[in-house]
C-alpha positions in Angstrom: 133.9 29.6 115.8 134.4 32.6 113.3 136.8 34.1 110.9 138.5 37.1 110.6 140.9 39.3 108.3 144.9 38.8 109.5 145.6 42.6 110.0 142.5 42.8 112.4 144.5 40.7 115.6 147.5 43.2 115.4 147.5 44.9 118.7 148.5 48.8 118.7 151.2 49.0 121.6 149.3 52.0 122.7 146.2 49.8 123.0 146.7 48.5 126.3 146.6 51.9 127.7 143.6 53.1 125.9 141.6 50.1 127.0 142.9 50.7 130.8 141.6 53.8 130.2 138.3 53.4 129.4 135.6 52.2 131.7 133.0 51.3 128.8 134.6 48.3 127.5 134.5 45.2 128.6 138.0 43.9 129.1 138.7 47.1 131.3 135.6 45.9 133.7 137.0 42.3 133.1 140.7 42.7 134.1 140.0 45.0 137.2 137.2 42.9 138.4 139.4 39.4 138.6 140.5 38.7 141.6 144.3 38.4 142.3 146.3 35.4 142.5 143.2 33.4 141.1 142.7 31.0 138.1 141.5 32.3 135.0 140.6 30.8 131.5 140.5 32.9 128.6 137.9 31.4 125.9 138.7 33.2 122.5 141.3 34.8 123.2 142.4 36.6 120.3 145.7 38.2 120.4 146.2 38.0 124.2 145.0 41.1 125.4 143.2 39.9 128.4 146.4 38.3 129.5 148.5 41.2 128.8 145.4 43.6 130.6 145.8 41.3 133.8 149.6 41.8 133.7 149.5 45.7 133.4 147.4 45.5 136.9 150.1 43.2 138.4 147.3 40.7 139.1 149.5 37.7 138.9 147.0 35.0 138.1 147.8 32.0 136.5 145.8 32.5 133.2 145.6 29.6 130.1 143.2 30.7 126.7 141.5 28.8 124.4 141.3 30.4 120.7 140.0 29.0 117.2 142.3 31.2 115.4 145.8 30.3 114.5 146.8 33.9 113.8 145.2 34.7 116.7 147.0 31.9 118.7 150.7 32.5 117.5 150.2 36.1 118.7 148.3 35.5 122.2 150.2 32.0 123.4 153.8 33.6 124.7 150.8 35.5 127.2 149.4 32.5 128.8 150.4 29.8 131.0 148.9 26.8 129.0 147.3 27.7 125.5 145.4 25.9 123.0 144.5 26.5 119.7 141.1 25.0 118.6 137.5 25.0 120.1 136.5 24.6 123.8 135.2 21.1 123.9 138.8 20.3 122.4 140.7 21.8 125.6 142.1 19.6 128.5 142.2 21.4 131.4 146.0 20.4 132.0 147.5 22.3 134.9 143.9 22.9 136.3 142.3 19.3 136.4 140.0 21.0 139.5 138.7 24.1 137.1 139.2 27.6 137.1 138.1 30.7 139.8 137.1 32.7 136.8 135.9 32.0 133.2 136.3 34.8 130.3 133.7 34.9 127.1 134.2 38.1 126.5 132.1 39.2 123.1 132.2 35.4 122.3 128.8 34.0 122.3 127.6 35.9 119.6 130.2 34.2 117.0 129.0 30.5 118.3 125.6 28.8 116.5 124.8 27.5 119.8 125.4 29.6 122.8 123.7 27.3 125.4 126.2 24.5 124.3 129.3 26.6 125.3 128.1 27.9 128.4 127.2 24.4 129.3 130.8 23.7 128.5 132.2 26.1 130.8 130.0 25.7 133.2 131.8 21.6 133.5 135.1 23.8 133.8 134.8 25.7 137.1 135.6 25.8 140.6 133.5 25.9 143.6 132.8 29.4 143.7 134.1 30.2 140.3 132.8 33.3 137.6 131.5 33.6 134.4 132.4 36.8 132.9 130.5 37.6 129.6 129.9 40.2 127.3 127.7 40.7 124.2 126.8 43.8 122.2 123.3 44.9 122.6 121.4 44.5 119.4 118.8 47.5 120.6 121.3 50.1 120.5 119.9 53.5 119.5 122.2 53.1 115.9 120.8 49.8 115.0 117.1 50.6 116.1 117.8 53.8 114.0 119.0 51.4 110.5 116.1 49.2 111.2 113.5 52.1 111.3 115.0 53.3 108.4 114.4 49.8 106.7 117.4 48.7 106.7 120.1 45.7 107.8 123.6 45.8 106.5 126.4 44.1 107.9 129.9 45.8 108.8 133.9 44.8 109.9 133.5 45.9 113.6 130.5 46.2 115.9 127.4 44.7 117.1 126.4 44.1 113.1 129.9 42.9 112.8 129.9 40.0 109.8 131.1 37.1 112.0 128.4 37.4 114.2 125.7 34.4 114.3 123.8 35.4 117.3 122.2 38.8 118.1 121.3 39.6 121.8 119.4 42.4 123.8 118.8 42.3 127.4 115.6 40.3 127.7 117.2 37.3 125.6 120.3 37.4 127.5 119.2 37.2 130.7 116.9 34.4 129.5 119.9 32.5 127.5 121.7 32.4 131.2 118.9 31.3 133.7 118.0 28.2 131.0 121.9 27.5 131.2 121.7 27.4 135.3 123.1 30.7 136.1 122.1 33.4 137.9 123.7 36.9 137.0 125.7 38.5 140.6 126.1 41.7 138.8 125.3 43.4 135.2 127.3 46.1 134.0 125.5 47.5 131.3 128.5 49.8 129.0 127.2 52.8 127.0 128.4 54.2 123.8 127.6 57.6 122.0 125.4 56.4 119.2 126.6 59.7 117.2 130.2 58.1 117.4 130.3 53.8 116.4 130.3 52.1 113.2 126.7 52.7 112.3 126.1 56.4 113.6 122.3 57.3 114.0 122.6 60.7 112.0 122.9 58.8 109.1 119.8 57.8 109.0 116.9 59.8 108.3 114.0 59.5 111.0 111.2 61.5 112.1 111.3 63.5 115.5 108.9 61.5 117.0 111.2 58.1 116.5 114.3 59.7 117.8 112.5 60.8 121.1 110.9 57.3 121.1 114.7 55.9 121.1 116.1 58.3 123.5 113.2 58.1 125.9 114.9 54.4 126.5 118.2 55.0 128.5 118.6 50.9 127.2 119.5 52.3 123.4 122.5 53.8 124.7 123.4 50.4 126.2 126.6 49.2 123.3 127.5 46.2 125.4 126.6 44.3 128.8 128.4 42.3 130.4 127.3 39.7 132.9 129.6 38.1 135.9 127.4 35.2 136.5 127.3 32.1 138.9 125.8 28.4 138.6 122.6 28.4 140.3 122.6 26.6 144.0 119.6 25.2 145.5 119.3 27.5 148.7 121.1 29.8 147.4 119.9 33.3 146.6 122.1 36.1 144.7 120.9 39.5 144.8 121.7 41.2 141.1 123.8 44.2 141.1 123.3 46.6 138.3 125.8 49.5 137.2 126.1 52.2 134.5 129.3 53.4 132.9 129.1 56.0 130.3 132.4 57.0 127.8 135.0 59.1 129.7 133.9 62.4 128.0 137.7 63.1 127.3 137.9 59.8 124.7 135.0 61.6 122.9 137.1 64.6 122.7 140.1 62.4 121.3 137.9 61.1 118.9 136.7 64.3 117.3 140.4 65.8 117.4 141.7 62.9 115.0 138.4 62.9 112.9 138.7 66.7 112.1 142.7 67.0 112.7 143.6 68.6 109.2 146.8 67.4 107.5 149.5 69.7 108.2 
């Protein structure tokens, strides 16, 4: 699927309560939102964190991962129940023949060169009833609009312009990306960032009043990911789209500008 430097799958031990602790990302919304005592597969699993998320809430599901990496894998597979290291259409479903209650592609997609493929593939994978739970970054947010206006594209090690990535998404295409796969989206979470605070930080670049107001007058720029628990489509059956906001606790922005400007003592 993708590549990435060694260092960037070690885990901070303090990480698993940061991400607890924060309602924009993913992986919080993620572990909470699994129900427990269910099945889950983890597809890219990296270093285990999902795993290790879903045991800090004592959800005691019975969780295997998939994951290209083998870095990756010799840190995540003491986590899981059954783990493989390779690509999804080279994972037997062992212990869960039947398919899983919940499917994880969380910030996936983007790495693959063909998206539809792997959600066709997990689709194959899951119960009656079962979850897809997927996050991208949103290509349109206010930092990137910002570059682009400024005519400019540059790669970077972390982010939505992160150098792994193959496929780029906003909302319109995802939404279209899962109804052509057969599902329909139950509820979309749609996580905001400060754009003054990520990788790419819209100060940097120099744009006219009239662009900035343009960017802010769309509350969708502020959008950094979304993430989309989604269901195979059933004739006769109609799902009703939820649709929530969550905005960075204010006090993690605080954090951040205390270690920024923390002088060396």
């Amino acid at each position: 699927m993708f590549s990435r430097p060694e260092e960037s799958y070690a885990l901070d031990p303090a990480g698993i309560g940061r991400i607890l602790d924060d309602q924009a990302n993913p992986l919080c919304q993620i572990s909470a939102g699994i129900a427990p005592a269910s099945t889950v597969l983890d597809v890219g699993a990296g270093n285990g964190i999902l795993a290790q998320l879903l045991a800090a809430r004592s959800k005691k599901v019975e969780i295997d991962g998939v994951e290209p990496s083998p870095i990756a894998a010799r840190l995540a597979a003491a986590h899981y129940r059954c783990f493989h290291h390779g690509n999804l259409d080279q994972f037997a479903q062992g212990d869960n023949p039947n398919g899983y209650d919940n499917i994880v592609l969380a910030d996936v997609i983007e790495h693959t060169q063909d998206p539809a493929l792997v959600l066709s593939q997990v689709k194959e994978r899951l119960t009656k009833g079962g979850k897809i739970w997927l996050s991208v970054p949103n290509v349109a947010f206010a930092s990137i609009r910002a570059e682009l206006l400024s005519g400019s594209w540059s790669y970077s090690d972390w982010g939505i312009l992160e150098r792994t990535h193959l496929r780029f998404f906003n909302l319109q295409n995802l939404l279209e990306l899962l109804s052509s796969s057969g599902f329909v989206v139950d509820e979309l979470v749609y996580l905001c960032r400060s754009p003054f605070l990520m990788d790419k930080q819209i100060q940097d670049y120099d744009l006219d009043l009239l662009s900035l107001l343009r960017i802010k007058r769309d509350p969708l720029s502020f959008v950094y990911q979304f993430l989309a628990v989604c269901v195979p489509v059933q004739e006769g059956v109609q799902v009703v789209r939820r649709e929530s906001w969550i905005a960075l606790n204010t006090h993690l922005v605080r954090e951040y500008f205390a270690r920024r400007w923390a002088k060396p003592r």
